[in-house]
C-alpha positions, 0 to 999 in steps of 0.5 A, a space after each residue: 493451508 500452506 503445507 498443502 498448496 505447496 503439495 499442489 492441493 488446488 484447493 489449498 492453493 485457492 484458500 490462500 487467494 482468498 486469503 490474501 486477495 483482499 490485501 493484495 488488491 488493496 495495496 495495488 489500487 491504492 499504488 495504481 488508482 485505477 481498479 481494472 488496473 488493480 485487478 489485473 496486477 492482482 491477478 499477475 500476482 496471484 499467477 506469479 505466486 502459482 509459478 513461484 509457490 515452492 519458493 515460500 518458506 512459510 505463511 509469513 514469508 508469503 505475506 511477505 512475499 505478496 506484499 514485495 511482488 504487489 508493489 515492485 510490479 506497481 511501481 515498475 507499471 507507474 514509471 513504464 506508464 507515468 500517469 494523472 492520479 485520481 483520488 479513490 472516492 470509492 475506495 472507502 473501505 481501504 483504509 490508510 488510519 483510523 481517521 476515516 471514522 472521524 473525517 470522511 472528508 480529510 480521509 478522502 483528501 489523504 486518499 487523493 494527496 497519497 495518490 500524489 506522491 511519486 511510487 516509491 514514497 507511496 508504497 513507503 506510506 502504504 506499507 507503514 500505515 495500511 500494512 501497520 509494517 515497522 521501518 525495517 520491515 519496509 526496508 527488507 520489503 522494498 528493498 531499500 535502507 533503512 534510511 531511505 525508508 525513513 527518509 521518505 516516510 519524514 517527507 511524504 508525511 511533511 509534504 501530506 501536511 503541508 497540502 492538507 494545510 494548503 487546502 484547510 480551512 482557516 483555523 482548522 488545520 491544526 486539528 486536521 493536521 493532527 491525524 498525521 504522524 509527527 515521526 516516521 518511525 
């Protein structure tokens, strides 16, 4: 599908939105909690992969690809327009982790608090546990070190568990806490 957008088959080039559009909506309305907002950034993207399509090498340097662009535009819009989140209560069927299954609840808590986190940590997040990337992965994806990368994901996770402690219930923050990772990679 690639090789033939690449060819400038205009279909192929719609195959591939259809693809990827999912993802690339996804991760800008998790970074931007708001769904117009999201829409539009996905939609720059999209525009911005059309003018920049020769560049991609191969099917996985253009999820790649997607991914970087969608997050470096979030956040550049996030620190252009510092903004109140709100939580994504309708957002139920992104998903961070499994968790959702077991605590709609504690999932939607996660959702506001991730919403929280300042945008480079928040895409730090998204990526490891919605994108299911390895810390490296992260690292060459944002463009940060490896360690800046596992410095975040440490505190975000700590900062997660300590807000969702603070808004527990007496006795039942030890087994919410659980659905939270203990190491950051």
């Amino acid at each position: 599908m690639l090789t033939r957008a690449l060819a400038g088959e205009a279909a192929a080039f719609g195959m591939l939105v259809r693809t990827h559009q999912r993802s690339v909506y996804s991760l800008a309305l998790r970074m931007l909690s708001d769904r117009h907002e999201a829409e539009d950034l996905a939609q720059e993207v999209f525009l911005g992969l059309h003018r920049n399509l020769s560049s991609v090498e191969s099917p996985a340097h253009l999820a790649f690809w997607l991914r970087r662009v969608t997050l470096n535009r979030a956040i550049d819009r996030l620190r252009r327009e510092p903004r109140q989140t709100v939580p994504l209560e309708d957002a139920s069927s992104l998903v961070i982790d499994a968790t959702e299954q077991r605590d709609p609840l504690l999932q939607r808590r996660l959702r506001a608090l991730l919403g929280q986190l300042p945008p480079a940590p928040r895409a730090v997040l998204l990526l490891r546990y919605q994108e299911d990337l390895n810390p490296n992965e992260i690292a060459r994806t944002l463009n940060m070190s490896i360690n800046t990368v596992k410095s975040h994901l440490k505190r975000s996770l700590a900062t997660l568990r300590e807000r969702i402690g603070d808004g527990a219930n007496p006795g039942a923050g030890k087994t919410e806490l659980g659905c939270l990772p203990d190491e950051a990679g």
